[in-house]
PyMOL Python script that loads the backbone (N, CA, C, O; Angstrom):
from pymol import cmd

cmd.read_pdbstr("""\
ATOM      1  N   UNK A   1       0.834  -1.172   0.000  1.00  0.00           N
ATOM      2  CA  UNK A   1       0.000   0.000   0.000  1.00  0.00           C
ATOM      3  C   UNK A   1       0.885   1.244   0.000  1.00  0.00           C
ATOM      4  O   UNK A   1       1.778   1.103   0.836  1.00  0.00           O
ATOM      5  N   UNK A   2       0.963   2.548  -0.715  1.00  0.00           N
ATOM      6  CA  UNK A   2       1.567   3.555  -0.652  1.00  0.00           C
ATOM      7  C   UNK A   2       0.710   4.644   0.180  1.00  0.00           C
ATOM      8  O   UNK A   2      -0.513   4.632   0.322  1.00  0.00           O
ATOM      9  N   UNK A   3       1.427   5.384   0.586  1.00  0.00           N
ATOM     10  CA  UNK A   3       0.787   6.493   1.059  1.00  0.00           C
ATOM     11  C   UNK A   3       1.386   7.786   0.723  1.00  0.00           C
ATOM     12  O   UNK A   3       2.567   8.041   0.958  1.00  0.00           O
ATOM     13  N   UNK A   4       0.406   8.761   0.064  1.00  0.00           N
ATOM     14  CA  UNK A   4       1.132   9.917  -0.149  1.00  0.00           C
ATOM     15  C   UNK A   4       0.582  11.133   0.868  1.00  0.00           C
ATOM     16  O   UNK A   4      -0.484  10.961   1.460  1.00  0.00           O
ATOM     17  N   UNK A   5       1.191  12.113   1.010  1.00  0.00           N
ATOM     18  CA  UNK A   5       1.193  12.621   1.998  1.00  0.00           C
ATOM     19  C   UNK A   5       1.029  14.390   1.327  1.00  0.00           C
ATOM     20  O   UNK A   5       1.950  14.945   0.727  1.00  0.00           O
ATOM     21  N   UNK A   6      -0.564  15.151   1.648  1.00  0.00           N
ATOM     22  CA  UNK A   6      -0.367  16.609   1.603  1.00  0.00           C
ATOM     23  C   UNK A   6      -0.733  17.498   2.731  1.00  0.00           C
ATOM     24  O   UNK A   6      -1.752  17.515   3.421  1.00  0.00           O
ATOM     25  N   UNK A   7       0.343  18.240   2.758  1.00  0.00           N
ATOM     26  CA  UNK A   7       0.397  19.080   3.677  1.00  0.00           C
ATOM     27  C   UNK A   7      -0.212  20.431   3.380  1.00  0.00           C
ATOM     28  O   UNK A   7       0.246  20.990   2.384  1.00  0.00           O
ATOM     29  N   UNK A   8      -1.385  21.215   4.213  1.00  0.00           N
ATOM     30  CA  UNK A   8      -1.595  21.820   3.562  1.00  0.00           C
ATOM     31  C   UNK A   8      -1.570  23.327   4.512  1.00  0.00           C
ATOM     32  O   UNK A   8      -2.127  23.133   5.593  1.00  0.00           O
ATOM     33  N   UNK A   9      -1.136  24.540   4.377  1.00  0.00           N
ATOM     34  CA  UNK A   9      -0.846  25.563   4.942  1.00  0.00           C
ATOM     35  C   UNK A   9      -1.151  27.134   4.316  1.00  0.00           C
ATOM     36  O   UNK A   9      -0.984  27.448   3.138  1.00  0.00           O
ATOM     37  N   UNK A  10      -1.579  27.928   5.273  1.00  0.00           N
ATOM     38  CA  UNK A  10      -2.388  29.047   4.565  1.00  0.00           C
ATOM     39  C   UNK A  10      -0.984  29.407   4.144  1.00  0.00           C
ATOM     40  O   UNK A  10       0.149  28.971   4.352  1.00  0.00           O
ATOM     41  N   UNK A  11      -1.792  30.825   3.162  1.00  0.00           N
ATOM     42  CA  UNK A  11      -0.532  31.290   1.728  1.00  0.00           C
ATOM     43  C   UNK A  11      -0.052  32.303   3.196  1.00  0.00           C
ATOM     44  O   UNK A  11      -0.646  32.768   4.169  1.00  0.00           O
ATOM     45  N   UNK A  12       1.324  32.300   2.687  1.00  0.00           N
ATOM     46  CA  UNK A  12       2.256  33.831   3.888  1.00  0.00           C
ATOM     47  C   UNK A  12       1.475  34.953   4.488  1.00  0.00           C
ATOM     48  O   UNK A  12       1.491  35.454   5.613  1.00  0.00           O
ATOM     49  N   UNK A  13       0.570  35.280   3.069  1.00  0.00           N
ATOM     50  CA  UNK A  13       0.144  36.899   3.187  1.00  0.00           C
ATOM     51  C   UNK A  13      -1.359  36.744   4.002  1.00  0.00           C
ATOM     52  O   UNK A  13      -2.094  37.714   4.190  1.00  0.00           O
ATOM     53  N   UNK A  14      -1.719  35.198   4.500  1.00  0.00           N
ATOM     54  CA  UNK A  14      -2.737  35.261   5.229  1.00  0.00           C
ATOM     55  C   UNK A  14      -2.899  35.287   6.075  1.00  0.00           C
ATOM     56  O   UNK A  14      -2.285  34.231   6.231  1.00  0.00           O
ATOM     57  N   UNK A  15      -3.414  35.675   7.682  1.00  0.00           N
ATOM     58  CA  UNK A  15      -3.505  36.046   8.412  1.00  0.00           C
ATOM     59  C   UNK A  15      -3.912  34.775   9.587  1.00  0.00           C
ATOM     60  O   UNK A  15      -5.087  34.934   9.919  1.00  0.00           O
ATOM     61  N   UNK A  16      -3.279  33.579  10.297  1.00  0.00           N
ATOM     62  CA  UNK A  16      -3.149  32.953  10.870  1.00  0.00           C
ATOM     63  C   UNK A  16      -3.415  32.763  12.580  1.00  0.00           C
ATOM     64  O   UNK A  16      -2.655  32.337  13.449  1.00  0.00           O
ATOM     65  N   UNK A  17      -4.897  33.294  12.664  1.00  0.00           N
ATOM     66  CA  UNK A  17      -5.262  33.243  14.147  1.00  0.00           C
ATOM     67  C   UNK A  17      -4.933  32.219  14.407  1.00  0.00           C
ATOM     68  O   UNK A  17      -4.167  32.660  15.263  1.00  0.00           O
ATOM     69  N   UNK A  18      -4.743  30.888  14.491  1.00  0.00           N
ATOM     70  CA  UNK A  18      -4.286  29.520  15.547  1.00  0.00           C
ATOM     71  C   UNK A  18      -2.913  29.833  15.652  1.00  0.00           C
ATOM     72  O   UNK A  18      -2.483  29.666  16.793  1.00  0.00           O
ATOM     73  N   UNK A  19      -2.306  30.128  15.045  1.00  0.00           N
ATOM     74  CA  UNK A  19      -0.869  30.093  14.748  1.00  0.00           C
ATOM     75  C   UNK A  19      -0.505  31.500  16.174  1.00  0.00           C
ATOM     76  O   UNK A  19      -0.054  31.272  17.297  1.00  0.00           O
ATOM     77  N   UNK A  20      -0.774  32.448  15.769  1.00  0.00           N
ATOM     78  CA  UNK A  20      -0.754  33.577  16.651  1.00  0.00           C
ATOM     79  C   UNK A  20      -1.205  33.123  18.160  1.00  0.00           C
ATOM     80  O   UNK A  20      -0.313  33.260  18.997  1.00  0.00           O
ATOM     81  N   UNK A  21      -2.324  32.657  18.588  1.00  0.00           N
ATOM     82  CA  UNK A  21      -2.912  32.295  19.457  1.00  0.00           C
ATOM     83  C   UNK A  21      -1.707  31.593  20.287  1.00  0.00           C
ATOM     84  O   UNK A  21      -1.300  32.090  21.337  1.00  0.00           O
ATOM     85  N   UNK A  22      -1.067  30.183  19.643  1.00  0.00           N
ATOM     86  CA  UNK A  22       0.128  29.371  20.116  1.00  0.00           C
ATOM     87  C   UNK A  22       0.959  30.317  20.527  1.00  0.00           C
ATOM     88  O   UNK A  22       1.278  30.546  21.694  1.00  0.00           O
ATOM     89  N   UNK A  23       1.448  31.084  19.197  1.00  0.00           N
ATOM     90  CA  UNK A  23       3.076  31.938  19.795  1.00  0.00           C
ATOM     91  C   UNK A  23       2.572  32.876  20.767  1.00  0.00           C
ATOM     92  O   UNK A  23       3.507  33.046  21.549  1.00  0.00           O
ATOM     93  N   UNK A  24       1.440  33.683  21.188  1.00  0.00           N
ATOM     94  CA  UNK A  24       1.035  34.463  22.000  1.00  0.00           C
ATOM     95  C   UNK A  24       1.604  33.525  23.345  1.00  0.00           C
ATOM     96  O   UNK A  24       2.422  33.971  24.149  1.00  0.00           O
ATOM     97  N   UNK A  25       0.751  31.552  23.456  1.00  0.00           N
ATOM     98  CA  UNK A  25       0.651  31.582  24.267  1.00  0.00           C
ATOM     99  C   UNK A  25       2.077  30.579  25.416  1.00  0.00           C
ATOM    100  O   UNK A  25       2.158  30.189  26.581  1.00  0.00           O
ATOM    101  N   UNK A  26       2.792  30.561  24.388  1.00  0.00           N
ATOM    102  CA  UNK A  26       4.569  29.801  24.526  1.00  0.00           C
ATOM    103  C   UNK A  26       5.005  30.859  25.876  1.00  0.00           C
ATOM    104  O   UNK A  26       5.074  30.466  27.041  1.00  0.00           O
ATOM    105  N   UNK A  27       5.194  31.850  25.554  1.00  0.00           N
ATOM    106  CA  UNK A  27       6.215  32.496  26.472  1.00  0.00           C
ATOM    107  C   UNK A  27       5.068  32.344  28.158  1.00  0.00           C
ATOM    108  O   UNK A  27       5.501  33.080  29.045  1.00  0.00           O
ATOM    109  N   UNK A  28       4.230  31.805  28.429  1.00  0.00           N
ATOM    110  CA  UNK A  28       3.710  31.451  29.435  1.00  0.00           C
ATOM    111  C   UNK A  28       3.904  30.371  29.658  1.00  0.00           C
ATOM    112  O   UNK A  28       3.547  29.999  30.776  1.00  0.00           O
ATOM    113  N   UNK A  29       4.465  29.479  28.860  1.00  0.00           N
ATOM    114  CA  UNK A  29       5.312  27.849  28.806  1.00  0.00           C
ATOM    115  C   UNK A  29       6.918  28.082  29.455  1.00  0.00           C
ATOM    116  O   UNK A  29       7.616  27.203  29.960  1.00  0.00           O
ATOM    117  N   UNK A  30       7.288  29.628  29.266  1.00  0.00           N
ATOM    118  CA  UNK A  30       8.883  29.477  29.549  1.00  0.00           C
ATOM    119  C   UNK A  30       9.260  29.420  27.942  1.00  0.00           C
ATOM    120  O   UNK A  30      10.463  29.681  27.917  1.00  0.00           O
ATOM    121  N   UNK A  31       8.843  29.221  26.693  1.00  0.00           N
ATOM    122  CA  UNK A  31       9.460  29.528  25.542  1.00  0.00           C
ATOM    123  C   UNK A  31       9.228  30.787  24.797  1.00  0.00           C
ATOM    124  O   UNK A  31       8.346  31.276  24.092  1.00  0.00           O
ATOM    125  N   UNK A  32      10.698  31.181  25.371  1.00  0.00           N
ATOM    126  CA  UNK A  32      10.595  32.842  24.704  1.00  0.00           C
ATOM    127  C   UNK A  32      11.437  33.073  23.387  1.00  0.00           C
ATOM    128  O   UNK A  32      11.850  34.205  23.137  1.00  0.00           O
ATOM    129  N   UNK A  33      11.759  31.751  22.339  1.00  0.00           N
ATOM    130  CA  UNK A  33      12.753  31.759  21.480  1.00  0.00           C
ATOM    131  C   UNK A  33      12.098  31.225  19.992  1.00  0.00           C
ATOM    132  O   UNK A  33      12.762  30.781  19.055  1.00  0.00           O
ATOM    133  N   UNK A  34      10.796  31.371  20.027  1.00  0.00           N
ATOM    134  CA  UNK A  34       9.732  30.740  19.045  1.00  0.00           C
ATOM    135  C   UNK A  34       9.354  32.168  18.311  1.00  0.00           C
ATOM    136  O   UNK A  34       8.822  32.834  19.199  1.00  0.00           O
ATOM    137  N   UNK A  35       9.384  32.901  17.160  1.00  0.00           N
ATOM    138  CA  UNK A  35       9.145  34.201  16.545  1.00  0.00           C
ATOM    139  C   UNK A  35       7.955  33.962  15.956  1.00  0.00           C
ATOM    140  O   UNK A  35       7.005  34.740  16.045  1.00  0.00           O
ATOM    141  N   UNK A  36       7.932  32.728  15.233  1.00  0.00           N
ATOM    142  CA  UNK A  36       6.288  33.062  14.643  1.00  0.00           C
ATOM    143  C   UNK A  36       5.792  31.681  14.348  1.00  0.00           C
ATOM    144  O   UNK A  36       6.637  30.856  14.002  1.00  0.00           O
ATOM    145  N   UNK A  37       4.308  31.247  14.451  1.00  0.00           N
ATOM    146  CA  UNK A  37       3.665  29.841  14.384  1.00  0.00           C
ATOM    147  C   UNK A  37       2.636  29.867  13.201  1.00  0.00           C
ATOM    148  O   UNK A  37       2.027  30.871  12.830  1.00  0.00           O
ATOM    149  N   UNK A  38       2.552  28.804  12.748  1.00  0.00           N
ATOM    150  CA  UNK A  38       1.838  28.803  11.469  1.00  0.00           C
ATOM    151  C   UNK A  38       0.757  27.279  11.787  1.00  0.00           C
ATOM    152  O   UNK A  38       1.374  26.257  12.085  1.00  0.00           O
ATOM    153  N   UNK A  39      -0.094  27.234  11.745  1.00  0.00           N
ATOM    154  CA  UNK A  39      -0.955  25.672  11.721  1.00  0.00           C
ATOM    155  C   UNK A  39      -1.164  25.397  10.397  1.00  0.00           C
ATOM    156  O   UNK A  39      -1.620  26.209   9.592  1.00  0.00           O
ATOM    157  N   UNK A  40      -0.891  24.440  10.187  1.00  0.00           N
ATOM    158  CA  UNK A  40      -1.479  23.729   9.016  1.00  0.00           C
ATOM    159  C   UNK A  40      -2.467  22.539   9.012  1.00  0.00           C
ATOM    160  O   UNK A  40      -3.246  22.262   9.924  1.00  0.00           O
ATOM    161  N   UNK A  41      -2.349  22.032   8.111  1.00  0.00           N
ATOM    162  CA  UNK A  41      -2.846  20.562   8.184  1.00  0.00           C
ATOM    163  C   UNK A  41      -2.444  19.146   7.215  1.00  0.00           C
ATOM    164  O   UNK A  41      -2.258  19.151   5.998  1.00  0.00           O
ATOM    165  N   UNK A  42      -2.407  18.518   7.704  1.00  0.00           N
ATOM    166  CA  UNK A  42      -1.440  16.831   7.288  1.00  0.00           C
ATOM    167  C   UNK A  42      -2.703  15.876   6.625  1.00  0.00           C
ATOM    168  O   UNK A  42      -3.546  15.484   7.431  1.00  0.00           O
ATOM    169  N   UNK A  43      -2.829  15.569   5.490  1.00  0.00           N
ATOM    170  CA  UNK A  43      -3.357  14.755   4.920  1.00  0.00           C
ATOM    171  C   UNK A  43      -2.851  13.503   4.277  1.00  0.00           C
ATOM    172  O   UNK A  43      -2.199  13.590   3.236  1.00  0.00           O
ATOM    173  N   UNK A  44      -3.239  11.750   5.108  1.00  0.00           N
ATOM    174  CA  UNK A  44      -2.424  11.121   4.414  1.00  0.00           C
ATOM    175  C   UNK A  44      -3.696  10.139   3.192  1.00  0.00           C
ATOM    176  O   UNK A  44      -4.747   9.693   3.651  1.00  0.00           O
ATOM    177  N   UNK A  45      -3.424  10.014   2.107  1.00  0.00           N
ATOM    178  CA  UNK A  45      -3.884   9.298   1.157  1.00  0.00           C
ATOM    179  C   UNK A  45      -3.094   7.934   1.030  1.00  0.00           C
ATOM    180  O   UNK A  45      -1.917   7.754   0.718  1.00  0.00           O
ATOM    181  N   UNK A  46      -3.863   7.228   1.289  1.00  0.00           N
ATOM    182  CA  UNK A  46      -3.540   5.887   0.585  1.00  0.00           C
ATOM    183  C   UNK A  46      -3.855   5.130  -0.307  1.00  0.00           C
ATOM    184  O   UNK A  46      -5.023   4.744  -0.255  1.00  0.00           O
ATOM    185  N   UNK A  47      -3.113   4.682  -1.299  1.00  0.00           N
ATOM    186  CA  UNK A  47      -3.659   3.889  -2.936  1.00  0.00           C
ATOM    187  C   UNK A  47      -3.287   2.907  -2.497  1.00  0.00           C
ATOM    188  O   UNK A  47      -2.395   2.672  -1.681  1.00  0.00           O
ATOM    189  N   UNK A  48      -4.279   1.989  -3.270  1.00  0.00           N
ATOM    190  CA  UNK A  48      -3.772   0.521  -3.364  1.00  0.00           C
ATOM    191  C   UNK A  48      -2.892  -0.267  -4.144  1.00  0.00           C
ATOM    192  O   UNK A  48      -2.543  -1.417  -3.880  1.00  0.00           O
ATOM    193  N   UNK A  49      -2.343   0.838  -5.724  1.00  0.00           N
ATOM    194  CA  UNK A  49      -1.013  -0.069  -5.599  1.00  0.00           C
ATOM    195  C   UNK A  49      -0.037   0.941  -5.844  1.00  0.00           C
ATOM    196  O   UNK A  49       0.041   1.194  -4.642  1.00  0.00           O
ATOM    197  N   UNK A  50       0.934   1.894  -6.448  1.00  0.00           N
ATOM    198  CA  UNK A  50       1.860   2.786  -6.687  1.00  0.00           C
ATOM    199  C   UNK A  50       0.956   4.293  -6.238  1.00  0.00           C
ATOM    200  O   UNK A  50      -0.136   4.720  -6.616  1.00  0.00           O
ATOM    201  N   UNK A  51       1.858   4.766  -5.379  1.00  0.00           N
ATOM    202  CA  UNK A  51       1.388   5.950  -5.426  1.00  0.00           C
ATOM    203  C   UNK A  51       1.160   7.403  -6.484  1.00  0.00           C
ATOM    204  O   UNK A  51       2.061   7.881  -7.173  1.00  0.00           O
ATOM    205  N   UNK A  52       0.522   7.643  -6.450  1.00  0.00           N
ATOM    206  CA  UNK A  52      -0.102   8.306  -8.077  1.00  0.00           C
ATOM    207  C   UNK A  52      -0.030  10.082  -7.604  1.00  0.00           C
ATOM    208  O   UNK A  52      -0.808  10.700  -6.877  1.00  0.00           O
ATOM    209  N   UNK A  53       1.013  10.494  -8.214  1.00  0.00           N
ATOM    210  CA  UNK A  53       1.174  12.048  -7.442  1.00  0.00           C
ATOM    211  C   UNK A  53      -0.208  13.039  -8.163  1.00  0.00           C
ATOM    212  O   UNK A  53      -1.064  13.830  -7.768  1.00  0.00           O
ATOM    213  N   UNK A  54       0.177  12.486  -9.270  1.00  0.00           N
ATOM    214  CA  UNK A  54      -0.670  13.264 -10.138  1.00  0.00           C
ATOM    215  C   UNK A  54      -1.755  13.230  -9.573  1.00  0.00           C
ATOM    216  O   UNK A  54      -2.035  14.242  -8.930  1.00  0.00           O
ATOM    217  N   UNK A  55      -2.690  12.183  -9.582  1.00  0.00           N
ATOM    218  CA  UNK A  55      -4.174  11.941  -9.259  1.00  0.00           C
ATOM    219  C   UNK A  55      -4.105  12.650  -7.432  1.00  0.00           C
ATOM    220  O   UNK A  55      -5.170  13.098  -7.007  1.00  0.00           O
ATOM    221  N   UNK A  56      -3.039  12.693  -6.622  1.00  0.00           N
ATOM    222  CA  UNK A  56      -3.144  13.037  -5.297  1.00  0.00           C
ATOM    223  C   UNK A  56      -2.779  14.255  -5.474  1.00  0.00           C
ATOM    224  O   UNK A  56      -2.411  14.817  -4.442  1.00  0.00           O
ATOM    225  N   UNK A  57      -2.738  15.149  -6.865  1.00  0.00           N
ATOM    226  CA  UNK A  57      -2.415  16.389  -6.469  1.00  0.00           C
ATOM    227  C   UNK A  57      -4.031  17.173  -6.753  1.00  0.00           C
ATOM    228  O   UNK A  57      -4.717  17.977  -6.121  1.00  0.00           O
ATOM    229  N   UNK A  58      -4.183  16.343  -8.227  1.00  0.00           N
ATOM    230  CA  UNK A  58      -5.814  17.023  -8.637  1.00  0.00           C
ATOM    231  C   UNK A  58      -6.741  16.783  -7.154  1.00  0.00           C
ATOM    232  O   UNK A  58      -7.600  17.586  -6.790  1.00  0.00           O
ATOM    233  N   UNK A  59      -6.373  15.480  -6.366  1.00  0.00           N
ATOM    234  CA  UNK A  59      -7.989  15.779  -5.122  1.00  0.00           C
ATOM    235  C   UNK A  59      -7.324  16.951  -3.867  1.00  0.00           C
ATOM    236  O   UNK A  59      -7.873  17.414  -2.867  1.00  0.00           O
ATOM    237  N   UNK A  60      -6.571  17.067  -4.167  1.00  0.00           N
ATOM    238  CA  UNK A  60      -5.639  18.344  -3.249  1.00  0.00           C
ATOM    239  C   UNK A  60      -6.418  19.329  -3.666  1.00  0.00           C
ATOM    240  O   UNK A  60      -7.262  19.808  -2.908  1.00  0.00           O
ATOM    241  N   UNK A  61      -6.252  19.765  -4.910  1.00  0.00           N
ATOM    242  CA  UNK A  61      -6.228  21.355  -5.537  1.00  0.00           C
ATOM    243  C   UNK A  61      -7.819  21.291  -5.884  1.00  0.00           C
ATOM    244  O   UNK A  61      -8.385  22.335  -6.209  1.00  0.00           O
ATOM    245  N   UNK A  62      -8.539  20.062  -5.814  1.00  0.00           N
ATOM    246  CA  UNK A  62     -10.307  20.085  -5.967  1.00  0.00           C
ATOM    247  C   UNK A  62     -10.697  20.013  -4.663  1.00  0.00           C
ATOM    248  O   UNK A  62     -11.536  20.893  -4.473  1.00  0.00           O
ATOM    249  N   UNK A  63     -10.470  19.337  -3.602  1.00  0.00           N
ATOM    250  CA  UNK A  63     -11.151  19.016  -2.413  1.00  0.00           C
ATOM    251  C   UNK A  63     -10.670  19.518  -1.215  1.00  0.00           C
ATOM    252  O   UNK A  63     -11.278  20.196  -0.387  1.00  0.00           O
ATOM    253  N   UNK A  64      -8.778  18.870  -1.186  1.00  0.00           N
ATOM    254  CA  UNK A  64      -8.361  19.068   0.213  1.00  0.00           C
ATOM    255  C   UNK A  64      -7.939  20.771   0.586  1.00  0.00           C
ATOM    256  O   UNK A  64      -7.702  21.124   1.741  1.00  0.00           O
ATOM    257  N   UNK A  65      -7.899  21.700  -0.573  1.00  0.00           N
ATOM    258  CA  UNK A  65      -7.086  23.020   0.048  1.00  0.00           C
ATOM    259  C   UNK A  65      -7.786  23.763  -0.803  1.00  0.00           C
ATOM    260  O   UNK A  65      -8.181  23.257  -1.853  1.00  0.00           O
ATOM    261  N   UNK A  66      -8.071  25.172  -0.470  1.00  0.00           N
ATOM    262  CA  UNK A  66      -8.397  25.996  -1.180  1.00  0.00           C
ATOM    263  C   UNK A  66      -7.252  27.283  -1.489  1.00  0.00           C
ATOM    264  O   UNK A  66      -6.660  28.154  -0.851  1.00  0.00           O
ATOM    265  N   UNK A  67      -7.356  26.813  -2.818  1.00  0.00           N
ATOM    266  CA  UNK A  67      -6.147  27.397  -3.370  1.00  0.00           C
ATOM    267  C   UNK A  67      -6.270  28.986  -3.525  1.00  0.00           C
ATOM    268  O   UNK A  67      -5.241  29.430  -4.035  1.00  0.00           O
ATOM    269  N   UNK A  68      -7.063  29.817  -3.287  1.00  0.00           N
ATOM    270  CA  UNK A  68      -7.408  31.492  -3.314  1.00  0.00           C
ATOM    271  C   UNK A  68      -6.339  31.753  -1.824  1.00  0.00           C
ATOM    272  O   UNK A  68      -5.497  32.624  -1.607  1.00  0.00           O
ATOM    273  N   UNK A  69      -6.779  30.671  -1.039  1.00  0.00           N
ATOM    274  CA  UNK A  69      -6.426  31.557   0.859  1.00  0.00           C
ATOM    275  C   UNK A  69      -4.712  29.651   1.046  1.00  0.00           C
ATOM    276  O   UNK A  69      -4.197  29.715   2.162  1.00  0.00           O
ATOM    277  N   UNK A  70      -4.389  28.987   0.575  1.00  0.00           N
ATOM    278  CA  UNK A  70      -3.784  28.032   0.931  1.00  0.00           C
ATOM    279  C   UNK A  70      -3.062  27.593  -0.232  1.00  0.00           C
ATOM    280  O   UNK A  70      -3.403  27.735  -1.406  1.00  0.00           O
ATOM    281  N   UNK A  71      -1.948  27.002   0.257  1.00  0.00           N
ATOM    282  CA  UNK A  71      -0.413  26.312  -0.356  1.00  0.00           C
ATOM    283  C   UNK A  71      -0.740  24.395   0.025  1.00  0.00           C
ATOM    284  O   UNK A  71      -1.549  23.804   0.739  1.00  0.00           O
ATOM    285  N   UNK A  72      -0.028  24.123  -0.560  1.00  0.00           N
ATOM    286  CA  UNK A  72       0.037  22.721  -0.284  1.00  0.00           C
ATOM    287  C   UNK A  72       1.104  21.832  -1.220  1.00  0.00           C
ATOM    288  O   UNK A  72       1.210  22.119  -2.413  1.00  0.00           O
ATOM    289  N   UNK A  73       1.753  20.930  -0.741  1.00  0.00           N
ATOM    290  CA  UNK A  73       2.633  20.126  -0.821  1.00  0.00           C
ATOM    291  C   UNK A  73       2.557  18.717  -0.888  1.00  0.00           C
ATOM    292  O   UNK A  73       2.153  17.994   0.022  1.00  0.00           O
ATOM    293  N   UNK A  74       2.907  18.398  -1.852  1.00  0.00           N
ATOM    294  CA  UNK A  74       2.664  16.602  -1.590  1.00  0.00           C
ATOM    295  C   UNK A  74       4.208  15.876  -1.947  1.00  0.00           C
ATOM    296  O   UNK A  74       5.110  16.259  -2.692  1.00  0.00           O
ATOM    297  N   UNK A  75       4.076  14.623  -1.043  1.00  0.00           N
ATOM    298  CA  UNK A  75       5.172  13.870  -1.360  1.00  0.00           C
ATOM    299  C   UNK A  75       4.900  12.743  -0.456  1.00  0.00           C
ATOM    300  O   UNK A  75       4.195  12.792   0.551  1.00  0.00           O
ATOM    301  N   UNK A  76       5.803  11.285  -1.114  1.00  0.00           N
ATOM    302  CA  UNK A  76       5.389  10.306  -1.111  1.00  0.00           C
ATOM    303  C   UNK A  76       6.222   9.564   0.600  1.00  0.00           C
ATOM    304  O   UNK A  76       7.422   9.354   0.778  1.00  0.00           O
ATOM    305  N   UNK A  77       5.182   9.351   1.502  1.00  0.00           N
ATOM    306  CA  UNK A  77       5.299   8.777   2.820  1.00  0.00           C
ATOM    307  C   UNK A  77       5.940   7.429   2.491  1.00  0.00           C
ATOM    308  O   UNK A  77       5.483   6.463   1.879  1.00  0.00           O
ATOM    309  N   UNK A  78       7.205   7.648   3.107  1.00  0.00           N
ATOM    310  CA  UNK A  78       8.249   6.627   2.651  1.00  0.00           C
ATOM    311  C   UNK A  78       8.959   5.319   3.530  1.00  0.00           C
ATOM    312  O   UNK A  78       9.566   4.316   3.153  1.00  0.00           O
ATOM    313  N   UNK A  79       8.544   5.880   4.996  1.00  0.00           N
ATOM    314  CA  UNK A  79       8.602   4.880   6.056  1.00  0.00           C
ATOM    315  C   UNK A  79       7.255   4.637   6.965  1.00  0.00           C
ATOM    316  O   UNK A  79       7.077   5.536   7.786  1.00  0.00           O
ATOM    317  N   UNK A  80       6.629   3.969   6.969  1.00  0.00           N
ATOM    318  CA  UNK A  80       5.239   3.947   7.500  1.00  0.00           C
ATOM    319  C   UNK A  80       5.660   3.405   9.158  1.00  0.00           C
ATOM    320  O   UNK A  80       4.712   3.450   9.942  1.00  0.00           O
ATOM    321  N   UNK A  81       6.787   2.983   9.638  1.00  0.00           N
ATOM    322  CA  UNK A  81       7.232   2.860  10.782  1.00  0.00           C
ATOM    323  C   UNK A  81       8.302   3.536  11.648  1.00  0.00           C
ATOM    324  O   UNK A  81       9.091   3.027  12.444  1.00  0.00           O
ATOM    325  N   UNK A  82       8.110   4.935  11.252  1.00  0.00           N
ATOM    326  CA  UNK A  82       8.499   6.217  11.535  1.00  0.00           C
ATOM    327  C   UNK A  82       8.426   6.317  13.033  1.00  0.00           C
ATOM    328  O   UNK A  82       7.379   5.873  13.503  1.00  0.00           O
ATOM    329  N   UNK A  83       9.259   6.777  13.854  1.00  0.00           N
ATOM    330  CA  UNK A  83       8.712   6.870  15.325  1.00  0.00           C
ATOM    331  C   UNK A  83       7.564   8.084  15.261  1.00  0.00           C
ATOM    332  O   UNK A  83       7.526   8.894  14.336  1.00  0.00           O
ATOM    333  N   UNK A  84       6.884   8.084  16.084  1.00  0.00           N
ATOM    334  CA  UNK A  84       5.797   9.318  16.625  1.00  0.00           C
ATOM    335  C   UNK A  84       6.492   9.654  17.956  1.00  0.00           C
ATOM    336  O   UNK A  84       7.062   8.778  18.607  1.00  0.00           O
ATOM    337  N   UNK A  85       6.437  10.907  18.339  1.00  0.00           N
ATOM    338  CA  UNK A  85       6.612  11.509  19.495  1.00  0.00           C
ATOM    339  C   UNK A  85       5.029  12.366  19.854  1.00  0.00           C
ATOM    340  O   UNK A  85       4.902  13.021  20.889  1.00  0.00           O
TER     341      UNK A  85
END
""", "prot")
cmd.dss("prot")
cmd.show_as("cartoon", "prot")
cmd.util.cbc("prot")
cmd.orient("prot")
């Protein structure tokens, strides 16, 4: 099974309340060395036999992101037994 992987994140020039909210709320953590936070979001697709960039970019740019206010990135999830922290 492959899995491809899009990441998807508002464009620079957009204005990122979650992101702000976090870095506002770090230096009440003791982290005063963090300048600016951005949220995104992680989408993983899985095909059933070769992963197909093409076809995982068209349901990106139709479904998963809206491309007027968001960026997005895809690339192919290459160790599926990756540690998690």
């Amino acid at each position: 099974m492959a899995r491809v992987v899009v990441d998807v994140m508002l464009k620079p020039e957009i204005l990122d309340p979650q992101g702000q909210a976090v870095a506002n709320a770090l230096p009440r953590l003791g982290v005063t060395d963090v300048s600016s936070v951005r949220i995104g979001r992680r989408i993983e697709i899985e095909f059933a036999g070769a992963p197909d960039l093409d076809r995982a970019r068209e349901i990106a740019d139709k479904l998963l992101a809206n491309p007027v206010i968001e960026d997005f990135t895809i690339h192919v999830h290459e160790d599926a037994s990756a540690e998690v922290v």
